[in-house]
N, C-alpha and C positions, 0 to 999 in steps of 0.2 A: 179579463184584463190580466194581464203579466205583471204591471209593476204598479205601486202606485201614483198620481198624478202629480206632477209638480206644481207648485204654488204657480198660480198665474202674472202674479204679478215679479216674481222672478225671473220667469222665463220674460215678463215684457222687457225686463232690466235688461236679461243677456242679448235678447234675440230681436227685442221691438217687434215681438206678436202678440198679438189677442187673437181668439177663437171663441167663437158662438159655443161649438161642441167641443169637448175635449176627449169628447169618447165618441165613437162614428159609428154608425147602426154597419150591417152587412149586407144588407138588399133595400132596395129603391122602395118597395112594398114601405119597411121598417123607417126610410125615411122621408115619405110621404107623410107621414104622422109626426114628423118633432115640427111641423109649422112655421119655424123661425128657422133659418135656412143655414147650412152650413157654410161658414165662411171667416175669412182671416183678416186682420187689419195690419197691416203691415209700417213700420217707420223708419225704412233704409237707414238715416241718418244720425237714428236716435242716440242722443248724449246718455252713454250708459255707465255707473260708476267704472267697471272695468273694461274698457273702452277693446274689441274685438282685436286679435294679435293682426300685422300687416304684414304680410309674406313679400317680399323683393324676388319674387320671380311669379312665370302665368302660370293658371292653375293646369289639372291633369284632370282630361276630360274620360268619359265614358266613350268607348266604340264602338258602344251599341247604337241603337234608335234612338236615346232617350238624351244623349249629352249632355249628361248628368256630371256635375263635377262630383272629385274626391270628398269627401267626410265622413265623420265619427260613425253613421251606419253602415258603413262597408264591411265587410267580413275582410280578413287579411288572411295572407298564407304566406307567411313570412319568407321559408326554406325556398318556396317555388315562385315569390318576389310578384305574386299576384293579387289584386283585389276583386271581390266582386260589388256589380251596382247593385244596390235595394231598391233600385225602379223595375229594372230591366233584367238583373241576375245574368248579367253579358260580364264575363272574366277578362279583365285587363291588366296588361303588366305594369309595372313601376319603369317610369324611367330612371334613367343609371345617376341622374343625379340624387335620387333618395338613399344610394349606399346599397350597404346589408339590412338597414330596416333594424338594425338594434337601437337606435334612437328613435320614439316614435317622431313622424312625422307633426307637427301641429292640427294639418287638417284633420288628423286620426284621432286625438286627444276627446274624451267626451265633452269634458264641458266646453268646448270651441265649435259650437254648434254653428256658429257667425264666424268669420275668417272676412280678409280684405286680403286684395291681392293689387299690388301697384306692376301695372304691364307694361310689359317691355316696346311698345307702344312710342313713335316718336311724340317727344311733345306739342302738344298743340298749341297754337299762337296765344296771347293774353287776350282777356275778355274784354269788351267793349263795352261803355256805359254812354247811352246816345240820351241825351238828356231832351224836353221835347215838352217849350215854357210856354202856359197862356201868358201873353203881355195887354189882353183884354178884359182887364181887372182894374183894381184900385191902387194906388204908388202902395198901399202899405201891404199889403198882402203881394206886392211883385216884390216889396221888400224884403217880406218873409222869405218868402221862395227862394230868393238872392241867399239869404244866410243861410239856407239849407242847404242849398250846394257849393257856396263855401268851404261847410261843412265836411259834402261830400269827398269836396277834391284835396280835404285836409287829409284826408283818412284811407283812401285809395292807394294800391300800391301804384309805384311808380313806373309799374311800367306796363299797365293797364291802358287801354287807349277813350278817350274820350269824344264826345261831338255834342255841338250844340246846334236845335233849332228852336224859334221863335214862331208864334200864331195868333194872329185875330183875323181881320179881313182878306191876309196874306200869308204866306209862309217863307220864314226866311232862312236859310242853309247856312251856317258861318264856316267862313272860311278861315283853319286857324294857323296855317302853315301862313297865311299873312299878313306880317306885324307891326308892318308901320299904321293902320289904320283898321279898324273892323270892315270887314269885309265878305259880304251876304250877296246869296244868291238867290230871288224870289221868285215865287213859284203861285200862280192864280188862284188862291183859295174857291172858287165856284166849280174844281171840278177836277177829278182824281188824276194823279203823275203816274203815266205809266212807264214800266220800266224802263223802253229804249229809247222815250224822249227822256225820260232822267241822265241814263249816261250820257247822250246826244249832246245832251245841254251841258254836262258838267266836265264833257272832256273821257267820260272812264269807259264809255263801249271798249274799248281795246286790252282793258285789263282786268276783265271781269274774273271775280272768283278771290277767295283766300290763300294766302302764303302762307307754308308750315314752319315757324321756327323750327330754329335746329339744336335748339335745349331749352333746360328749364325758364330760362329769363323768355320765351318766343319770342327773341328780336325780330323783328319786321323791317324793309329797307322802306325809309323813309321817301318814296317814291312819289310823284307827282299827283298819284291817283289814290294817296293818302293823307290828302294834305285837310283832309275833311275830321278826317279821325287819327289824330296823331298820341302817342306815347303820353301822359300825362308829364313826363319830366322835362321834355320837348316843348309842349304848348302852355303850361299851366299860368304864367304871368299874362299869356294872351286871352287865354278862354276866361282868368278874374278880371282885364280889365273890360273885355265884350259884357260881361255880367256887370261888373258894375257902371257902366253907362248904358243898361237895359233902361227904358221907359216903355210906359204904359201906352195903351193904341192913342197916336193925338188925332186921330177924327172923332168928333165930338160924337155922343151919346144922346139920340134924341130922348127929350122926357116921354116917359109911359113905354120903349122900347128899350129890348134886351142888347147885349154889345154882339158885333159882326164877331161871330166866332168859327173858325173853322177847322174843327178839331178832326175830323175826317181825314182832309187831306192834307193834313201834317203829321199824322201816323201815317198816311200813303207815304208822303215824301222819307218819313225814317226805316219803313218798312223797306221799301224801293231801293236808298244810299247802301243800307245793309245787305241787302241781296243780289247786288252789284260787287260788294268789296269784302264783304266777307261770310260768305254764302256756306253754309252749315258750319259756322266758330262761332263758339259764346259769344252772346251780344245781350245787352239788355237796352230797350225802348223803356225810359223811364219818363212816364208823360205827365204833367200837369195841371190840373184843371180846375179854372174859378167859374166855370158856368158850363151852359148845354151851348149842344153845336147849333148853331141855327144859319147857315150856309154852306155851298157846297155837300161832297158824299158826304154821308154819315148826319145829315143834318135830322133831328128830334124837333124840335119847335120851329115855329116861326119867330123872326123879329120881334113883334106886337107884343106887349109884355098882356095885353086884353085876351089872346090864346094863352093860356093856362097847359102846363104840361101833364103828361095824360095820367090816368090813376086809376084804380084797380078796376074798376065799373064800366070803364071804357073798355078794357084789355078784356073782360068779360063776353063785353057785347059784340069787339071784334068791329067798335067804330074812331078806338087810335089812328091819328095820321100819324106817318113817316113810319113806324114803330116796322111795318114788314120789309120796309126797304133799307132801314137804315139797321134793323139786325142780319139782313145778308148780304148788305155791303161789309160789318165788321165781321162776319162769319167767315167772309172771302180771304179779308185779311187776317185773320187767324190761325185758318188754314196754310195760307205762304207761310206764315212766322212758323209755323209748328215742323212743314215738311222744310225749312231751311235752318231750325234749331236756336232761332231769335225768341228771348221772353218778351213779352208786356206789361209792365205794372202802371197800374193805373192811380193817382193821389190826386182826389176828391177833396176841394178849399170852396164849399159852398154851402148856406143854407137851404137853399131851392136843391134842386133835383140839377145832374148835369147829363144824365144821360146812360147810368151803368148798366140797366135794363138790357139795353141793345148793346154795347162793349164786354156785357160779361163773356162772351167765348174769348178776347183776345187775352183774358187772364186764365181762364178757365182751361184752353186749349192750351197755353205755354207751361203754365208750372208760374203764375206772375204772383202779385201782390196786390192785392186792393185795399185803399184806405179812403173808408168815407168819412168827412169829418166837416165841419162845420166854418173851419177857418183853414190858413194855413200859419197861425199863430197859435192854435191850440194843438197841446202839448200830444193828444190824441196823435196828429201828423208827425208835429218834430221827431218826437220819442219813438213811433214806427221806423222812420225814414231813419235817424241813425241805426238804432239797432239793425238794420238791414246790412250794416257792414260790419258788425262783427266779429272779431278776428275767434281762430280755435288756438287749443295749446301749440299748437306751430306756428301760430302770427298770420295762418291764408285766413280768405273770406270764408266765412259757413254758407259757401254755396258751392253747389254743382252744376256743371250744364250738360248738356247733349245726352240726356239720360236716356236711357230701354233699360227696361225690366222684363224678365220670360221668366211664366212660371211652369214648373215640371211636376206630374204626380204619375205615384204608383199606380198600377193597371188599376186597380179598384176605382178609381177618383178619375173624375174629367171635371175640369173650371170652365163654365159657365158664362164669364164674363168679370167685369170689373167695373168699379167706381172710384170717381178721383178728379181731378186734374190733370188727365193726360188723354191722348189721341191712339187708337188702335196701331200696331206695327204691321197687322196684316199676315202675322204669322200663322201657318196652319199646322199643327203638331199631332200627332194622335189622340193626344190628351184634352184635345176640346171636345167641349159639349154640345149636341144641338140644341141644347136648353138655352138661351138666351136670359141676363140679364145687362145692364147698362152697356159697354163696349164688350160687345161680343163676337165670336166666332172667330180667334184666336190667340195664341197662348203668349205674345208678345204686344208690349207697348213702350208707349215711347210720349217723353216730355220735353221742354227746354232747360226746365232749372227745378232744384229741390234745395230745402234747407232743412237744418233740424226736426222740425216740425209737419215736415211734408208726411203726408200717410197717406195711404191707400188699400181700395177694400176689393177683396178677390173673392167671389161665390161659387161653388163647386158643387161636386152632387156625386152620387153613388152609381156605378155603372154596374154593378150584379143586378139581376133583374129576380133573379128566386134563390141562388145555391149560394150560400158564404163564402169567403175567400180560402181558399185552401192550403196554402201553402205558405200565407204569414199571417201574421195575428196583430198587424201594424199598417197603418197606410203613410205614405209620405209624401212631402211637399216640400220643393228645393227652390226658391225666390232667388234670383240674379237681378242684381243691378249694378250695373255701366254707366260710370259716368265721368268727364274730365273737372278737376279742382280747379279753385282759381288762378296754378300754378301752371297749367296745363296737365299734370300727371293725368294717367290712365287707369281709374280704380274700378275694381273690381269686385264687389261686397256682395257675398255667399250664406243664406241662413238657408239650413233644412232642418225642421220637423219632423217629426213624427208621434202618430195618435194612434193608440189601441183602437181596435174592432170589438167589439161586444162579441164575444165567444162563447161557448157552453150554456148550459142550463142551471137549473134549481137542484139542488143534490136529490139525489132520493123522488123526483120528478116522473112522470112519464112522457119522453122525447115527444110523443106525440098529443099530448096536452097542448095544444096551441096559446090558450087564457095565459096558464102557467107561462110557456116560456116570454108570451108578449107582454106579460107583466115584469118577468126578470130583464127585457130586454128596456121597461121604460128606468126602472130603478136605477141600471146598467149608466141607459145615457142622463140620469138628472147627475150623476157623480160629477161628469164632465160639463155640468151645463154652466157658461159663464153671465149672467144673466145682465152685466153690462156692457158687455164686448157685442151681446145678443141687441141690447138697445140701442147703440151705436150702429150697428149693420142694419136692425131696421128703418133707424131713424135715416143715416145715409138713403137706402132703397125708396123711402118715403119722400128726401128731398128730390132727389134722382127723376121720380115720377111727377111731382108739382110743376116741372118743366113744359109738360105734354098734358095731363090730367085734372082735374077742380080738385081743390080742399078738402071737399065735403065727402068726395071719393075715396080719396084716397084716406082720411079720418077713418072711413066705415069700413077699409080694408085692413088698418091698423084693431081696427074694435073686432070684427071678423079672427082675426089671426089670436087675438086675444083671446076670445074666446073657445077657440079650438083648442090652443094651447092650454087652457084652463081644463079643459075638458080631458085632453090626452093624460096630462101628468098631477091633474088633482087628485084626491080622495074624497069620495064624496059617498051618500049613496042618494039614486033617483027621485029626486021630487023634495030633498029634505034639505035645504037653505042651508041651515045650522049645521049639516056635516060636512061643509064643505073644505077641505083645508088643501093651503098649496106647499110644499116641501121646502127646508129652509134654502135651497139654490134656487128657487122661484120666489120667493118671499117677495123681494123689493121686484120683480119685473112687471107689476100692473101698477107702481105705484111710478116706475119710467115713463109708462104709456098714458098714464094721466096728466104727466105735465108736459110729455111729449107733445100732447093734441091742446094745450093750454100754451104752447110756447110760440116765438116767435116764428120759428122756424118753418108751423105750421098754420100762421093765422098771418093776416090782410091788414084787419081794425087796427087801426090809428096809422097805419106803417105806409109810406111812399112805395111807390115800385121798385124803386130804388136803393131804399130800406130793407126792401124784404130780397131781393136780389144781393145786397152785402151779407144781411142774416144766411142764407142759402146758401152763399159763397164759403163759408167756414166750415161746417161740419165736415163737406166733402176735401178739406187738405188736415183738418187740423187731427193730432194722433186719438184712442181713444180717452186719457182724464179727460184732456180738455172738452171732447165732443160732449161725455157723460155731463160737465158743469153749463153746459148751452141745454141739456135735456132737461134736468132736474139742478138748478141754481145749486150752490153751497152759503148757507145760511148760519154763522157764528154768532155768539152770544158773550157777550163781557157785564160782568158782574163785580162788586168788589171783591165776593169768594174765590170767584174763577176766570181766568181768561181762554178766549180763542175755544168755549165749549162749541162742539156742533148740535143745531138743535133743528126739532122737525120744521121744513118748510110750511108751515101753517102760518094762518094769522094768529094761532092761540100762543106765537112763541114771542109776539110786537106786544111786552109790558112794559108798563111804563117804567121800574128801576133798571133796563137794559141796555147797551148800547150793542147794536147789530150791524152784522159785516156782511153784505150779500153780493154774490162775486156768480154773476150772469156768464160771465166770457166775454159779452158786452161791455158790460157794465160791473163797475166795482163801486158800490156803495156802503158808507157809512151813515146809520141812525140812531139820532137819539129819542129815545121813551121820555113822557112826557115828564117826568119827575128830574131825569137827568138834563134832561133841555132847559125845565124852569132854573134848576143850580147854576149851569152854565150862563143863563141868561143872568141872572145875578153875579156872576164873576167869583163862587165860590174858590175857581181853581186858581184863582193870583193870590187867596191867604194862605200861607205859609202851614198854619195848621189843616185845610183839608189838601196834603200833601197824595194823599192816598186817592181823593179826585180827579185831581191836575194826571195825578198815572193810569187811571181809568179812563180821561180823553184820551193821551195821548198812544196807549197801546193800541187799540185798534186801528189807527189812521197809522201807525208805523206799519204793523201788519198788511195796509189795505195796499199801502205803498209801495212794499215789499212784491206783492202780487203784482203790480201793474206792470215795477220796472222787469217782471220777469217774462213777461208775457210778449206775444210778436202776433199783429199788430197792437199797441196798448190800448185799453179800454178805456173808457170814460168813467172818471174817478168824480168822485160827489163827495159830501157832507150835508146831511139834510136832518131837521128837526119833524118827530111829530107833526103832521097836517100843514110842512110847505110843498110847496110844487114838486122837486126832486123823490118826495116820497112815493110817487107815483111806479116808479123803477119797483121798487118792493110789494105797493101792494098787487102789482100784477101779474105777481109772477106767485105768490105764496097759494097754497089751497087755503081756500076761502071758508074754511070751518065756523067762522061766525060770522055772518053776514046778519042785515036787517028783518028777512025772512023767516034765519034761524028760530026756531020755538022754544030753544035751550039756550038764544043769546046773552039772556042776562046770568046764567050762570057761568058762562064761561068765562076766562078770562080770555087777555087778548085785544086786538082792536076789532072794528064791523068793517070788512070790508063792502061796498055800494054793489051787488054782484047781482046777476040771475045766475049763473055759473053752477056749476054744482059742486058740491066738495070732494075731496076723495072718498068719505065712508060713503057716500051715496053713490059713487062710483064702484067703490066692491062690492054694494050691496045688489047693483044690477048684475055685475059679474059672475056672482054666485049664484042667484038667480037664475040667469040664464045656463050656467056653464051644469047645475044638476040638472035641470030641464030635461024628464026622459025623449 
């Protein structure tokens, strides 16, 4: 290695990356043996203290093969006004707008390894938000929904365009260009609107297609074939008074049966509207939902509230109705939204199941948002759905739309594939791999929308097959992403990388000593080993697979890799239990994988399809903290000595003078130990004297608070005592160190968790086990 490594979590500040390795073997042989596979998680968007410099003009590409832009690893030759690329080593001149090159450039500058570039790019129209309401619900929960978009239209810029549709037994299209009366165009809920009866019907065959504003504001000519979707400044007394004279379906609700919903083809009909009028421009389908569809496409149940919707045992046996037809009717439509640049978000106002099983691609495949939640009065929804417009220090939305990302590496390195929320671009580059993992076989993709927290995971691999790299002692990786703001601008946002190669030998060695040098080559890469950036890419790879493969597989391929890895980079010697020990940059990575294969991420029990479908939904967009807190919870402790301590995920840390903060990603709870719950129950914290109590409730629920409102979507926020219902969140998630089984129970402190489960010491104890096993 050349230099030493920089902190990782610095580079995530500047650059929004993690990496698995941070040191890279030099032949395929060398990384066949690191197990956990080389790969980057990437977070375009990411809010960074010093937020990346924006260049007002397009970048300066490579013209070589590789069309690599400019940055800080380029060699420069000031006098002959040349650079060369560190992909391809193809010499390019400066154009005449960078001068003499006595001022550096910024993209030259080292620590601007990330740059943003706004291109000269005509702007593109204002985004669209097509809103798309169940009205086959209850008056209070259509109430809700009413104040939510409110909400919305409080908070939108004005010159954003908006549209509304309604659904239950029918689907109805408003029309808001007119004002004397609401005015809808209804559409047969039993069966999907295709596109040339939709214009047919609505007048628009003849002006199919998007208008390009011709600046910042994309004015649009308020033309007859947009009277559907107009300017918010333009319609907005019309679209609150159509909302507020919205009622609920009046054909009555027979007892014991579900309401006629037809949620299918009412994302047909907005998918349709959009594809007609503004066919690859920002658009977002924001849909609604107080139940499953149970008529027309996309229909999951029947009627009969007596058919029960289906659940994990059935999806097993492969004897679910609707479940094949109705996930590749929305797969169709997900597909249209992704190849015409339309999001989907989907908000979930149910106790029962509505359906997401079969809708997850049309989130999955756009870049959408999904909120499952129980009402559409709990704060879970409200608090997601505003924060979803959140403004940046310049006042636009914190979204993007029409996103491609391509990614570039040095000859050494070919990328494999990717994982995420996005659809392949189809791009074929040199740089691909035949290696396949998730969207594979080429070096571009492409989404409809990203925010802050959007991330995504690229897997690579080593292309020398036996001889080292020669000629540099570094490999590189340049991430592009394209995308238009909610302004229209044209941004252009540039991070390159670069990772040492494991070079040289042991001093004083003999070259040809194989042990020797594969020994210096494993010390080499644990330097660079990130061992939670490592558990976030597997755990991704693991969710990735649950899609296509059992549990139980996929479990014994995690425990597999585990073990290998144990084996590659322990110390140990043959057969001796006791000698086994793993290196302080592997330390905490078997104690990921134990609550990896405990989490929900990877388990059925107790969880709806639906459930476990949202849980699955998140690892694959969210960056890696958050992922790592969905693997291994973060567990605090409040005491009157100390506040906000972190303490081990166990149940030996649930005593009773404690009150504990456990922050799932799900879930944000607060518990009290049975000693602080009996105080509390007697109202110690109203005397004036235990002043020091009353501050010991209330810090952690500020704390817990602090979390939620920071988080996109918000989690479900608790208070629970010792042995009520809500406690359950906690003890399922803790390693179960003292259960009833336990033979050292009564020594320990802590609570009994009701488990057969095993704990974590009995989890390294097989690991070791196995991992010295000659």
């Amino acid at each position: 290695m050349t230099a030493p490594l920089e902190d990782v979590f610095d580079v995530e500040d500047r650059d929004g990356v993690r990496l698995s390795w941070n040191v890279w073997p030099t032949t395929t042989q060398h990384e066949s043996k690191m197990v956990v596979p080389m790969a980057v998680v990437y977070t375009p968007l990411k809010k960074t203290p010093q937020p990346p410099p924006l260049l007002q003009y397009d970048p300066v590409y490579c013209r070589g093969p590789c069309k690599t832009i400019l940055n800080p690893f380029c060699s420069v030759d000031i006098p002959g006004r040349l650079w060369v690329c560190p992909f391809c080593y193809q010499r390019n001149q400066f154009p005449p707008r960078y001068g003499n090159l006595q001022n550096q450039p910024p993209e030259l500058v080292p620590q601007f390894t990330t740059v943003e570039y706004r291109l000269s790019k005509p702007y593109a129209p204002p985004p669209v938000f097509l809103f798309v309401v169940d009205v086959a619900t209850y008056p209070e929960e259509l109430q809700h929904i009413r104040e939510s978009l409110m909400m919305a239209l409080s908070v939108l810029p004005e010159n954003c365009q908006v549209g509304l549709i309604t659904f239950a037994q029918s689907v109805k299209l408003y029309e808001l260009s007119f004002e004397a009366c609401p005015k809808a165009y209804v559409f047969n809920g039993g069966k999907p609107t295709e596109v040339s009866m939709l214009s047919k019907m609505l007048g628009l065959a003849a002006d199919r297609g998007a208008v390009r504003g011709p600046g910042p504001q994309g004015q649009q000519p308020n033309a007859p074939t947009y009277r559907f979707m107009l300017p918010l400044k333009d319609c907005e007394l019309t679209i609150e008074g159509i909302l507020e004279d919205l009622q609920t379906n009046p054909s009555p609700t027979k007892p014991g049966h579900r309401e006629v919903r037809c949620t299918g083809a009412a994302i047909s009909v907005a998918v349709g509207l959009l594809e007609t009028l503004r066919l690859h421009s920002a658009a977002r389908i924001m849909c609604f939902m107080s139940g499953p569809c149970t008529v027309g496409p996309g229909k999951v149940v029947n009627i009969p509230k007596a058919e029960h919707m289906r659940m994990h045992l059935q999806l097993e046996k492969d004897t679910a109705p609707f479940v094949k037809s109705a996930t590749a009717y929305y797969d169709t439509l997900s597909k249209r939204c992704s190849t015409n640049g339309h999001v989907v978000d989907l908000f979930a106002g149910c106790l029962d199941q509505v359906g997401i099983m079969e809708m997850r691609s049309l989130v999955e495949k756009t870049g959408g948002i999904l909120v499952n939640s129980a009402s559409f009065d709990h704060a879970m929804f409200k608090d997601s759905f505003r924060k979803i417009f959140s403004r940046d220090a310049n006042g636009n939305l914190n979204m993007g739309f029409n996103v491609s990302m391509d990614v570039q590496m040095s000859r050494e390195l070919k990328v494999m594939g990717g994982i995420g929320h996005f659809t392949s671009a189809e791009k074929k580059s040199a740089c691909v791999s035949d290696r396949e993992v998730g969207e594979s076989n080429t070096s571009g993709w492409k989404t409809c929308s990203i925010d802050p927290f959007s991330s995504f995971a690229f897997y690579f691999s080593i292309v020398n097959q036996q001889q080292p790299p020669k000629r540099t002692q570094r490999g590189m990786i340049q991430l592009t992403t394209s995308y238009t703001d909610s302004t229209g601008a044209h941004i252009l946002r540039v991070s390159t990388i670069a990772r040492p190669f494991v070079t040289g030998g042991v001093p004083g060695a003999n070259p040809q000593d194989m042990s020797v040098n594969a020994m210096n080559h494993k010390v080499a890469l644990s330097v660079g080993f990130d061992q939670e950036a490592a558990a976030v890419l597997m755990a991704r790879l693991a969710v990735f697979k649950a899609r296509k493969e059992s549990l139980v597989d996929i479990i014994r391929w995690l425990d597999r890799s585990l073990i290998n890895l144990a084996k590659q980079f322990g110390e140990f010697e043959k057969g001796i239990q006791q000698s086994f020990r793993l290196g302080r940059q592997f330390g905490l990575y078997p104690q990921f994988m134990f609550h990896l294969r405990r989490s929900c991420l990877l388990q059925n029990f107790n969880y709806s399809p639906d459930e476990s479908t949202y849980f699955r939904y998140m690892p694959l967009r969210e960056n890696a903290p958050n992922s790592m807190t969905m693997i291994q919870p973060r567990l605090e402790a409040y005491t009157f000595q100390q506040h906000g301590e972190a303490v081990l995920l166990s149940s030996t840390s649930l005593a009773p003078d404690r009150i504990l903060v456990l922050d799932t990603f799900f879930h944000v709870v607060v518990w009290h130990g049975k000693k602080i719950a009996e105080w509390k129950n007697k109202r110690f914290q109203d005397d004036p004297n235990y002043a020091s109590f009353k501050a010991l409730l209330e810090a952690p629920i500020n704390d817990a608070k602090s979390t939620v409102n920071e988080r996109v979507p918000t989690p479900m926020f608790c208070v629970c005592d010792v042995g009520q219902g809500d406690e359950r969140y906690l003890i399922a998630v803790v390693d179960p160190a003292k259960t009833y089984s336990s033979t050292s129970a009564v020594q320990q402190e802590g609570e009994i968790v009701a488990t057969d489960d095993v704990n974590l010491q009995v989890f390294m104890d097989h690991l070791k086990k196995l991992a010295v096993k000659p």
